[in-house]
C-alpha positions in Angstrom: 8.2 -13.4 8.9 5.1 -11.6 10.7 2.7 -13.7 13.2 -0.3 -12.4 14.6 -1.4 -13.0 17.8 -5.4 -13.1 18.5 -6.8 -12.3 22.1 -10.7 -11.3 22.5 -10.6 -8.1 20.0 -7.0 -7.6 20.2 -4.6 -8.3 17.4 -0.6 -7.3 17.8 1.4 -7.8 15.3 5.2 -9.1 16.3 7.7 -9.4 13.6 10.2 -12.0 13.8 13.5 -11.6 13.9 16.4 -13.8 12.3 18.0 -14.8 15.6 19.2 -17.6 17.4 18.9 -18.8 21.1 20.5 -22.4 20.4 22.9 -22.1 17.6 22.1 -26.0 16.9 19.0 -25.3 16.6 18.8 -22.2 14.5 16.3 -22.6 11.3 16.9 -19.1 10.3 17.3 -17.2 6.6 20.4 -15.6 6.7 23.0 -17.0 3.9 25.4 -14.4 4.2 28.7 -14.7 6.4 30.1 -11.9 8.4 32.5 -10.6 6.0 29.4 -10.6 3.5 30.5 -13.9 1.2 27.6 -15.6 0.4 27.3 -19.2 1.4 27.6 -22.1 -0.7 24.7 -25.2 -0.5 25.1 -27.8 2.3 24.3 -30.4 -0.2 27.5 -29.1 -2.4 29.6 -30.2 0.6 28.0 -32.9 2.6 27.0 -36.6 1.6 23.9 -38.6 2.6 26.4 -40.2 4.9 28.2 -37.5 6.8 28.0 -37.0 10.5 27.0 -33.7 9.9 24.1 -34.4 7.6 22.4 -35.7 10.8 22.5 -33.0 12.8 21.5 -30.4 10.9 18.3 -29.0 11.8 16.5 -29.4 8.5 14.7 -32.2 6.9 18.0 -33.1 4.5 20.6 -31.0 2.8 18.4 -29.4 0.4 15.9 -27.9 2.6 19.0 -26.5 4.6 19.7 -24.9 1.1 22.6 -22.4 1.5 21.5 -21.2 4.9 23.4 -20.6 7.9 23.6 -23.4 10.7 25.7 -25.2 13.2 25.3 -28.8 12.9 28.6 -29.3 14.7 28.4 -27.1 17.4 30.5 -24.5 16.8 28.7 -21.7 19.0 27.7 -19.7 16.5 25.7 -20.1 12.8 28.3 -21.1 9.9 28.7 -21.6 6.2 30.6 -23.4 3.8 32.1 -20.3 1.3 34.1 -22.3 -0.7 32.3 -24.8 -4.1 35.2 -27.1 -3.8 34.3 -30.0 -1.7 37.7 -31.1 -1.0 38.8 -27.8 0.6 36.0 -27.4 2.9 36.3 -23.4 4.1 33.6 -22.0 6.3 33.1 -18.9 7.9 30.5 -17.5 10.6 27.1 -16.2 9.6 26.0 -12.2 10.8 23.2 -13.7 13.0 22.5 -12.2 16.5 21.8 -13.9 19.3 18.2 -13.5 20.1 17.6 -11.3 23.4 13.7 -11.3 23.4 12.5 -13.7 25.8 13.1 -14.0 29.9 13.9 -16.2 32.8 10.9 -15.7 34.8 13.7 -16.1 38.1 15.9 -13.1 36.7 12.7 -11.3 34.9 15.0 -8.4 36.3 17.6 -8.6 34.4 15.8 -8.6 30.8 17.4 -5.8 28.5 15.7 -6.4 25.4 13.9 -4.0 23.0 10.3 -5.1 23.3 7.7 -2.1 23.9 4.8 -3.6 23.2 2.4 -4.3 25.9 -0.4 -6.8 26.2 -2.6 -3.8 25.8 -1.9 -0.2 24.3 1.9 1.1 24.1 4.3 1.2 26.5 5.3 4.7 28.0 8.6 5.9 29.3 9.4 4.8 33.1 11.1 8.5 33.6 7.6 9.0 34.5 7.8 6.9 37.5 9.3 6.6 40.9 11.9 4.1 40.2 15.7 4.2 41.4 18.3 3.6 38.5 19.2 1.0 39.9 16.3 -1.1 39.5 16.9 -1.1 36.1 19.6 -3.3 34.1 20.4 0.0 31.7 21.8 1.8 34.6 19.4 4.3 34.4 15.7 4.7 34.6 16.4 7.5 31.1 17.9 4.6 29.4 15.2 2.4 29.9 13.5 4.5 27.4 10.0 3.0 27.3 11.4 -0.4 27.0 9.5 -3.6 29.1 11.4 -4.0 32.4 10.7 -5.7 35.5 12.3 -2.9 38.2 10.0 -4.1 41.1 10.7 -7.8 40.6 7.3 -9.0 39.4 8.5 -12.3 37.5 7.9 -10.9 33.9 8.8 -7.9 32.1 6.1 -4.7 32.1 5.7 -1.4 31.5 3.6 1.7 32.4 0.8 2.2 30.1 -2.1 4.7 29.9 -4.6 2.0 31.2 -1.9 1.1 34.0 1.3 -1.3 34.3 0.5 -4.1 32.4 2.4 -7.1 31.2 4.6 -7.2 27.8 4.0 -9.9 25.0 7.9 -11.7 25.6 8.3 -15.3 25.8 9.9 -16.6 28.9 13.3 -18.6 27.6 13.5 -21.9 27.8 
């Protein structure tokens, strides 16, 4: 899924990825378990009346169609792999947990993958002053050209041409 953001006559594109930051909550695509077996419909295993049914994060059981969730809690997203609904067997889903977004009080920490600035394109911070260990790689090399907050500005940055500017991460709720 692709959004695009508009500001004045600026238009970044930031694809989506198929994470989760509340398993519970997680609306996601991915019908595939880890050990690639692909998952079975809810509706093929859960009732109209099933505690489960209820908290799932779709509408009903058809709109959560064969895709990976965790209605009960478990931690992680999960599927049903197996069409008998008597022997209900389940297994975890691959989906990562997202990383992209921040805690404006531990901006410092963030160690995502983001390089895209709120104008232009990040650059590398081995062309800056900074100690490594202001940065939550270890290293100001490893930081690549990733957003970082190494001076404690309450939100992830990075050097640009036109300056140190702000990256486009959400803060996490």
């Amino acid at each position: 899924a692709m959004f695009y953001l508009f500001s004045l006559a600026l238009v970044v594109r930031v694809v989506c990825l198929d994470c989760f930051f509340k398993s519970s909550l997680y609306i996601g695509h991915v019908n595939i378990t880890i050990d690639d077996v692909p998952c079975d419909r809810w509706d093929a295993h859960l009732s109209h009346s099933d505690p489960l049914t209820l908290k799932l994060p779709d509408v009903s059981t058809s709109e959560g169609a064969n895709y990976c969730r965790d209605p009960d809690e478990k931690g992680h997203p999960w599927c049903y792999v197996s069409n008998d609904p008597h022997h209900k067997t389940w297994e975890f889903c691959d989906v990562l947990f997202c990383r992209e977004c921040y805690f404006a009080n531990r901006s410092h920490e963030y160690n995502g993958y983001v390089t895209t600035p709120i104008n232009g394109n990040c650059l590398a911070w081995t062309g800056t002053s900074f100690p490594d260990s202001s940065f939550p790689d270890g290293s100001v090399a490893r930081a690549h050209n990733y957003c970082r907050d190494p001076d404690n500005r309450g939100y992830p940055h990075c050097p640009t041409s036109h300056g140190v500017l702000p990256c486009l991460i959400p803060k996490c709720n």
